[in-house]
C-alpha positions as CSV (number, residue, x, y, z in Angstrom):
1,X,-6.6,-18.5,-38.5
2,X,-5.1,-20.2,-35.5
3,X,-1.9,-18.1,-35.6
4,X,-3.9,-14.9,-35.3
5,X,-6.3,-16.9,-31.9
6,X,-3.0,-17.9,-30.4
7,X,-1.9,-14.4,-30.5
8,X,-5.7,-13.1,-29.4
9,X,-4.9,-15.5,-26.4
10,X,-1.5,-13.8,-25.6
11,X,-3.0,-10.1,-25.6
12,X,-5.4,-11.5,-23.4
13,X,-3.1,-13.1,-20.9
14,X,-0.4,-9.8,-21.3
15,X,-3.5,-7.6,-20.6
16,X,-4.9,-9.4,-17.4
17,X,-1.8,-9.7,-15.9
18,X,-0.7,-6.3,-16.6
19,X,-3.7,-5.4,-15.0
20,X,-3.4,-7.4,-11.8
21,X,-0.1,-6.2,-11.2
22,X,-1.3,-2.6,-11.2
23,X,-3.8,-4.0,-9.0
24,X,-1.6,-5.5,-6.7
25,X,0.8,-2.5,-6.6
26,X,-1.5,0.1,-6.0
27,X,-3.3,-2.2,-3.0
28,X,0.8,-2.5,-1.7
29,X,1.0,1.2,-1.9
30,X,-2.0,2.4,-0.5
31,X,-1.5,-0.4,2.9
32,X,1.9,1.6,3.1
33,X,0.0,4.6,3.1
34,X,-2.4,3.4,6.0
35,X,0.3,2.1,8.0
36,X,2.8,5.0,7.8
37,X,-0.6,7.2,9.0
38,X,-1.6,5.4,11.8
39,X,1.8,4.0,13.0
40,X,3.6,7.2,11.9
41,X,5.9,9.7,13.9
42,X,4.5,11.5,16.4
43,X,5.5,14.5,17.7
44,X,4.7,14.9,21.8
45,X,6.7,18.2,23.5
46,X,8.7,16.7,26.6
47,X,9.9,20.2,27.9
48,X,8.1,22.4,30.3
49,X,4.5,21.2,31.7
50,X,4.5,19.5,35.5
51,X,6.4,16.5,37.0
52,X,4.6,13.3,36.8
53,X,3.5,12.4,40.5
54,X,2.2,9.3,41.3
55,X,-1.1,8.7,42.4
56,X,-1.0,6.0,45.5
């Protein structure tokens, strides 16, 4: 009887932790995600268009 609630305990423990490091990586992933879409590589064309003139 208390071999079979220590191993009910176990499961339990295994399974939350499994489950907050899916958590954790999927939150990790998707912040990557955000930041590689607003901090990303834009593309801005340098060739043709008018010299820059300052404005006194």
């Amino acid at each position: 009887m208390r071999t079979k609630a220590i191993l009910i305990a176990v499961a339990a423990m295994l399974g939350a932790a499994s489950a907050g490091a899916w958590f954790f990586i999927s939150e990790k992933q998707a912040a990557h995600e955000r930041r590689q879409k607003f901090f990303g590589k834009k593309d801005y064309p340098t060739s043709g268009g008018q010299k820059m003139k300052p404005e006194w």
